[in-house]
C-alpha positions in Angstrom: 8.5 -25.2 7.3 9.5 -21.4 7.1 6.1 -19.8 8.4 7.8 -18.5 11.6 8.3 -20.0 14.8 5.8 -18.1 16.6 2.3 -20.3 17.5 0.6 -16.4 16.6 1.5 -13.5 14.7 1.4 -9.7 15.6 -1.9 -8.7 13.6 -3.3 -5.9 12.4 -5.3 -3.6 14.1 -8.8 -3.6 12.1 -9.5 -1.9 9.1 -10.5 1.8 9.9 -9.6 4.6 12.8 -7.6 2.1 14.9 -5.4 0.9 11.8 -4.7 4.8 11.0 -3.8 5.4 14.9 -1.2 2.6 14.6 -0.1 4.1 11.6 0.5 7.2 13.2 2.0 5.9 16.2 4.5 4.0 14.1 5.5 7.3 12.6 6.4 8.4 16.0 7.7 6.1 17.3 10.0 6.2 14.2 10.6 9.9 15.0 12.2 9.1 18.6 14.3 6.2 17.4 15.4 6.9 13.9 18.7 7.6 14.7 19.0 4.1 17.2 18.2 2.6 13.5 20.8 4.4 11.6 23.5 3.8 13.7 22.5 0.0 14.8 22.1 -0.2 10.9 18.9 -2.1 11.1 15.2 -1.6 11.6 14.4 -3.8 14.4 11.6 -6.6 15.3 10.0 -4.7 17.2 9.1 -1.8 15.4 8.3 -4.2 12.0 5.9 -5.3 15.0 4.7 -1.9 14.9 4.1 -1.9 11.4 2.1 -4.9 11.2 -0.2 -3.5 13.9 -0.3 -0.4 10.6 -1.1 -3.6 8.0 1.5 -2.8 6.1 2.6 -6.6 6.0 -1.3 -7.7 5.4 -1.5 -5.1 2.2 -0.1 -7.6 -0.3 -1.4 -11.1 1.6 -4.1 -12.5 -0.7 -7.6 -11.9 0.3 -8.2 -16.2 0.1 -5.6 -16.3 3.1 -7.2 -13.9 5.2 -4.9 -10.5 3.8 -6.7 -7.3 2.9 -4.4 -6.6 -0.4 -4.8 -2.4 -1.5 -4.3 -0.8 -4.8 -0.7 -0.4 -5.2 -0.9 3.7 -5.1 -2.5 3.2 -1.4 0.1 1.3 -0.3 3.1 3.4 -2.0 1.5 6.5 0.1 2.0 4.6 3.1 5.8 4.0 2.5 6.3 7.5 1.3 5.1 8.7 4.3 7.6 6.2 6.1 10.4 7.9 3.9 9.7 11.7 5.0 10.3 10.5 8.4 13.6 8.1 7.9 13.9 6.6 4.0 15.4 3.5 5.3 12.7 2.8 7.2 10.6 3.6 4.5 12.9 1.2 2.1 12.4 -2.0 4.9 8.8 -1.2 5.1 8.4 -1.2 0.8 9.0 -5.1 1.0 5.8 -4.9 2.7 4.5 -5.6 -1.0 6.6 -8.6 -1.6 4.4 -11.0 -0.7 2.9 -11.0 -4.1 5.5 -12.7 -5.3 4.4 -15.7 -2.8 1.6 -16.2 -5.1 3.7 -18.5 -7.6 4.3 -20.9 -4.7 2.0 -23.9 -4.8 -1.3 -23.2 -3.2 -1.1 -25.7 -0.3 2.6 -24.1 0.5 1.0 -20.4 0.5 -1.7 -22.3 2.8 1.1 -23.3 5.2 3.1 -19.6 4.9 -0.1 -17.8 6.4 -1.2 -20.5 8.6 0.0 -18.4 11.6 -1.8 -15.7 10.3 -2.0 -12.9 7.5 0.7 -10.0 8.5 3.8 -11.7 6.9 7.6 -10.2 6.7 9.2 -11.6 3.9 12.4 -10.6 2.8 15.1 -12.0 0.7 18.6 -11.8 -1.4 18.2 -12.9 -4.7 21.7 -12.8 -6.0 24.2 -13.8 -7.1 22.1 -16.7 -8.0 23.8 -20.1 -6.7 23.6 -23.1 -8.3 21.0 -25.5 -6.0 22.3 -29.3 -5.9 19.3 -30.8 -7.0 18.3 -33.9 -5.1 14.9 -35.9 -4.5 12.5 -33.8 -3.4 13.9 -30.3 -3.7 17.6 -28.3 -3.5 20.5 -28.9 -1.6 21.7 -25.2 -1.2 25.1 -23.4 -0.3 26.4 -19.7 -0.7 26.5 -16.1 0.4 23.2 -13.9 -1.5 24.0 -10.5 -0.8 21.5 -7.2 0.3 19.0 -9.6 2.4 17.3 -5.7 3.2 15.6 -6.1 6.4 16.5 -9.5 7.1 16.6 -8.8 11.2 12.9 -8.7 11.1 11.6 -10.9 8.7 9.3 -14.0 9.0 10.9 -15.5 5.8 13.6 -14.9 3.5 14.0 -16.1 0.1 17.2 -17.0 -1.8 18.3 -16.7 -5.2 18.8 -20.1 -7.2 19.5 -20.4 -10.9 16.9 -21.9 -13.0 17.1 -25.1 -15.3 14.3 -27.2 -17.3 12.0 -27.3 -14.9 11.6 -23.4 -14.5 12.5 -22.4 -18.4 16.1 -21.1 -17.4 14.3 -18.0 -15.3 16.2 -18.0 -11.7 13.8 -19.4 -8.9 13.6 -18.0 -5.6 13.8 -20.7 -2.3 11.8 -19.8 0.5 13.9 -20.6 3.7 13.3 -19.5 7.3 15.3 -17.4 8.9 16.8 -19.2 11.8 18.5 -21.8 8.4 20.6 -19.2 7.8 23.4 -17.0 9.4 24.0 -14.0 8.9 27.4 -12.0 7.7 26.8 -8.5 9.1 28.9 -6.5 6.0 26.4 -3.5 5.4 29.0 -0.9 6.1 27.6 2.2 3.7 27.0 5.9 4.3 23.3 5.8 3.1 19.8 3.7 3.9 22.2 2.1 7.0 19.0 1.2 8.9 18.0 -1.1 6.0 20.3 -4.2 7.6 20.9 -5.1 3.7 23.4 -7.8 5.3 24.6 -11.3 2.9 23.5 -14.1 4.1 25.1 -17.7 4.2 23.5 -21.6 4.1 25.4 -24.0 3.8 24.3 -27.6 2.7 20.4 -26.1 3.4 18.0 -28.5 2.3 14.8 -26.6 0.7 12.0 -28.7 -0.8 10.7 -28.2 -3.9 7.3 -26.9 -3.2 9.4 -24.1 -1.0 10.7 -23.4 -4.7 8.9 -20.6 -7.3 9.6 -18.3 -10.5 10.4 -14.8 -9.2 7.4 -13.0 -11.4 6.5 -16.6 -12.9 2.4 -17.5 -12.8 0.5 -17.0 -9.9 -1.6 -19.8 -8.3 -4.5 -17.6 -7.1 -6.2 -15.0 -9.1 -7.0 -11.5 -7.5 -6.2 -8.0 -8.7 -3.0 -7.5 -6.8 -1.5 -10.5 -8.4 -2.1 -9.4 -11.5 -0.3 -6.4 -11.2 3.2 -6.2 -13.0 5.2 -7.5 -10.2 8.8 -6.9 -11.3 7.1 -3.0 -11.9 6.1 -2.9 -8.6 9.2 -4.2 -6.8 10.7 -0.9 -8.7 8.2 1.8 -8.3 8.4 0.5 -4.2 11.8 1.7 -4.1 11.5 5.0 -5.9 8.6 5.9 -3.5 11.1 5.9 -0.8 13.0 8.9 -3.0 9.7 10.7 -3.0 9.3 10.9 0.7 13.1 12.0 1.1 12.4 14.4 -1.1 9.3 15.9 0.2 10.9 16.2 3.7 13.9 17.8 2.2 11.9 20.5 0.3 9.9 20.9 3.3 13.0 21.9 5.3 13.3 24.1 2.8 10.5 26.0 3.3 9.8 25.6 6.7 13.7 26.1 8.3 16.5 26.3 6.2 14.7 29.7 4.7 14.7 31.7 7.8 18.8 31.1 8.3 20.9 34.3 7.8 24.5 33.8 6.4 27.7 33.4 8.9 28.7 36.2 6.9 26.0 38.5 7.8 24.0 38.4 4.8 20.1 38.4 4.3 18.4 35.6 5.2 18.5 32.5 2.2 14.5 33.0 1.3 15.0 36.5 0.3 17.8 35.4 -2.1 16.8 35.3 -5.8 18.9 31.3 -6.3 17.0 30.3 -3.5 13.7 31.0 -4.8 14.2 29.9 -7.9 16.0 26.6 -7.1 12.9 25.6 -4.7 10.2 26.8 -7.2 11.9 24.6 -9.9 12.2 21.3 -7.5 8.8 21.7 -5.8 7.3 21.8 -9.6 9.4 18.8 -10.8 9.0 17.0 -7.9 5.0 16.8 -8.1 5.3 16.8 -11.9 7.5 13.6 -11.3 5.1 12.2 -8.3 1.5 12.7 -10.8 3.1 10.6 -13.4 4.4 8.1 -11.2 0.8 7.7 -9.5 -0.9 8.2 -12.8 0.6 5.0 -13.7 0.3 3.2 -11.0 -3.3 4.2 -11.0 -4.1 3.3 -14.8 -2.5 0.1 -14.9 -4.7 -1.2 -11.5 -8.0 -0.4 -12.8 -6.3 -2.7 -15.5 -6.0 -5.5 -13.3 -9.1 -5.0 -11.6 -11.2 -4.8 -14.6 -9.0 -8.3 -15.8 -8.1 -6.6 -18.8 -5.0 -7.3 -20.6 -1.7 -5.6 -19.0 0.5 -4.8 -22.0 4.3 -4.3 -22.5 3.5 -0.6 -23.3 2.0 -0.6 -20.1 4.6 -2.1 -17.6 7.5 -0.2 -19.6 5.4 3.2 -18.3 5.4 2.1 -15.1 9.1 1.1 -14.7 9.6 4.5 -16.4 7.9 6.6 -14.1 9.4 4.4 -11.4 12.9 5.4 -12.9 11.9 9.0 -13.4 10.6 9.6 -9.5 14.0 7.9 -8.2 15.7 10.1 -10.6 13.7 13.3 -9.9 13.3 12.8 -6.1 17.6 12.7 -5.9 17.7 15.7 -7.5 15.2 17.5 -5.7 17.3 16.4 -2.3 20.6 17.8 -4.0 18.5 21.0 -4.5 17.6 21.5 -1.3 20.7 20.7 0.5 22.5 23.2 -2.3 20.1 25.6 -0.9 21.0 25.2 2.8 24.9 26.1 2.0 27.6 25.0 4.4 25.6 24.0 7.3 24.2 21.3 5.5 27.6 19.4 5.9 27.7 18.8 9.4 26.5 15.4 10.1 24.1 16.8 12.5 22.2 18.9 10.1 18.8 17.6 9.1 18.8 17.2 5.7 22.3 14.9 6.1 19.6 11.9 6.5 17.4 12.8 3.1 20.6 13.3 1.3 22.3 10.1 2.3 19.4 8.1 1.7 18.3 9.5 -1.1 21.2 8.8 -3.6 20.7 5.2 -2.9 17.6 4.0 -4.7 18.3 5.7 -8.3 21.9 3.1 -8.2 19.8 0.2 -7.9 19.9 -1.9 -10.7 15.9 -1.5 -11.2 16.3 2.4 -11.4 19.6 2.7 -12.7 19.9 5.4 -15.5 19.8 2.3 -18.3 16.4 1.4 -17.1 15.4 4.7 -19.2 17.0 3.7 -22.3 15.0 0.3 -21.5 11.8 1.9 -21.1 11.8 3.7 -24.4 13.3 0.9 -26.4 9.8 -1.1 -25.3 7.9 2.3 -26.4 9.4 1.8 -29.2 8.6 -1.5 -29.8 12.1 -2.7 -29.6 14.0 -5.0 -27.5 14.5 -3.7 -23.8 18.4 -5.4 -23.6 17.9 -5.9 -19.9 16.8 -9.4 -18.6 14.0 -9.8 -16.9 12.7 -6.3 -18.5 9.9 -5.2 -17.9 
C-alpha cells in the first residue's frame, strides 16, 4: 500500500501564530538555499518537510480524514508567496492542492492513504498515458510517464493509464508508491529546474484496482473543496506561480533596478520616461490580471460552499483567468527585465531567476495560448475542442 513507509508523518504545526511562523521560516529557509535547488534541480525532502510543518500538504486533505482543506484563493496566496521567493519552489509546493483529486479513490483506499496522518505529498505524471495489462484484481503496468514534478519528495505518485469500459474511455490515474518506481533523471531545462519534473519508469508494476481513479471523475466524500472544478484548479495553481514571479520582478523594479545609472554615464533608469511608463503599464496589468483571477476563484467557492450548481460558464472563467494571469504575469517579467537593460543578462543578475521561471507555466498545455480560444468558445456556448475542457 502506497501511504508512505514512514510509521508517522511530519505534521502541521496547529492552526494559528505557530503555522504562520513555519510559514515564514519556510520562506527563509527557501531564501538561503534557493540556488542549492536550482542547481541540484530538485526541491528536496526536507524542505517539503518544511512545508508540511506550513500545512501546505493538509490544505486539500478532506476534513473526514483529519485535513483542514482552505478556500482555494487562501491557498493560491500561499504558493504565490512561495513564487516571489523562487517560482519553482512555488510550482512543487502548488501540488499541495492535488490531493483533491484523491477524493475519486474508494473511501476505504483514501482511509488507508491518510492512515499515517493528514499532510500528504502527492505527485504524479499523467502521460503519455500507457496501456495497463488488466489482470484480476487491478493493472499490470509498464512505461516511462514524463514531468513527475517534485517526485524526490513525494509520499505518492500517480501514473497515467488509458481508460476503457469500466471508466467511460476517460484516462485513470494509478496510485503507486514511490519506492515502485525508478527514476530517469532527464529534467535538463533552463527554467523551474528545482521542480525535479523527472520521467519515471515501472516495469511489470502490479497496482490494484482500488489504487485506480478518474482524474476529475466523482468524488466519494462531499465537502466544499471537492466540489470545486478540479481540472480549474490544477490550472489556476500553476499560473499563481507566474504571479509571484512577477511581483518579485516588478518589485526589483522599483526597489533596485531604478537606482542603476547607465555604463555609459547616463541618468539613472527611474528618471527615464520608457522606464516609467513601462512599470506603470505592468504594475496596472499585473493587479488588473491578479483581481480577476481571485475574483473567480472567489465566486465560484462560495459556489461550492453554498452547494449550488457550478456551471460550464463558470469553470470556462476560471480556466480563463487562469490563462490570462500565466499570460499577463510572463509579460510583466519581460517588462521588467527590458527595464533593467544589459545587466539583466548576466546569470547572476536577480531577475535571471523570475525570467527563467516565468516563461514556463504559460507553455503548459493547461495555459497554453489555445486555452483562450477554449475559454471563449464555452462563453459562447460552443464546443471547447480541447479534451478534458474545462
Amino acid at each position: 500500500m502506497p501511504t508512505n513507509s514512514a510509521t508517522q508523518r511530519i505534521a502541521a504545526e496547529p492552526a494559528g501564530p505557530l503555522r504562520e511562523r513555519a510559514f515564514e521560516q519556510a520562506l527563509e529557509v527557501l531564501r538561503d538555499r534557493r540556488d542549492e535547488f536550482n542547481a541540484q534541480r530538485f526541491v528536496p525532502k526536507d524542505y517539503i518537510d518544511l512545508l508540511k510543518k506550513a500545512g501546505m500538504y493538509r490544505a486539500s486533505t478532506p476534513k473526514v480524514f483529519g485535513g483542514e482543506p482552505i478556500a482555494p484563493s487562501a491557498f493560491m496566496k500561499l504558493v504565490e508567496r512561495i513564487s516571489e521567493v523562487d517560482p519553482a519552489t512555488g510550482w512543487v509546493s502548488s501540488f499541495g492542492s492535488s490531493l483533491i483529486y484523491l477524493a475519486a479513490l474508494p473511501i476505504e483506499t483514501q482511509r488507508k492513504i491518510y492512515a499515517a496522518g493528514p499532510d500528504v505529498a502527492f505527485g504524479a505524471a499523467l502521460f503519455p498515458l500507457r496501456e495497463g495489462r488488466s489482470v484480476p484484481g487491478g493493472y499490470v503496468c509498464s512505461g516511462v510517464w514524463q514531468f513527475a514534478s517534485g517526485c524526490r519528495g513525494v509520499d505518492i505518485l500517480g501514473i497515467g493509464l488509458s481508460g476503457g469500459p469500466q471508466s467511460q474511455g476517460r484516462p485513470l490515474t494509478a496510485v503507486v508508491a514511490p519506492e515502485d518506481v525508478e527514476i530517469i533523471e532527464n529534467w535538463d531545462v533552463a527554467g523551474m529546474q528545482a521542480t525535479g519534473s523527472h520521467a519515471i519508469r515501472t516495469e511489470n508494476l502490479f497496482v490494484a484496482e482500488e489504487m485506480t481513479f478518474v482524474r476529475g471523475g466523482e468524488p466519494q466524500i462531499d465537502e466544499p473543496l471537492v466540489r470545486y472544478p478540479s481540472l480549474a484548479y490544477a490550472a489556476q495553481v500553476l499560473a499563481v506561480v507566474t504571479l509571484g514571479a512577477a511581483r518579485a520582478a516588478l518589485d526589483y523594479t522599483v526597489d533596485g533596478g531604478a537606482a542603476h545609472t547607465s555604463i555609459t554615464g547616463g541618468s539613472a533608469k527611474g528618471n527615464r520616461s520608457v522606464y516609467k511608463t513601462g512599470l506603470a503599464r505592468a504594475e496596472a496589468e499585473l493587479r488588473s490580471a491578479r483581481a480577476f483571477f481571485y475574483d473567480s476563484s472567489d465566486e465560484v467557492w462560495e459556489k461550492a460552499v453554498n452547494g449550488e450548481p457550478i456551471t460550464d460558464r463558470d469553470q470556462a472563467m476560471l480556466r480563463l483567468a487562469a490563462t490570462h494571469a500565466a499570460h499577463v504575469g510572463r509579460a510583466a517579467v519581460l517588462t521588467a527585465f527590458d527595464l533593467a537593460g544589459t545587466g539583466a543578462i548576466y546569470q547572476t543578475h536577480p531577475l535571471q531567476r523570475f525570467l527563467r521561471d516565468a516563461l514556463i507555466p504559460a507553455q503548459h498545455a493547461m495555459l497554453a495560448n489555445n486555452t483562450y480560444e477554449a475559454a471563449g468558445a464555452l462563453l459562447l456556448g460552443l464546443d471547447a475542442g480541447i479534451p478534458s475542457f474545462p
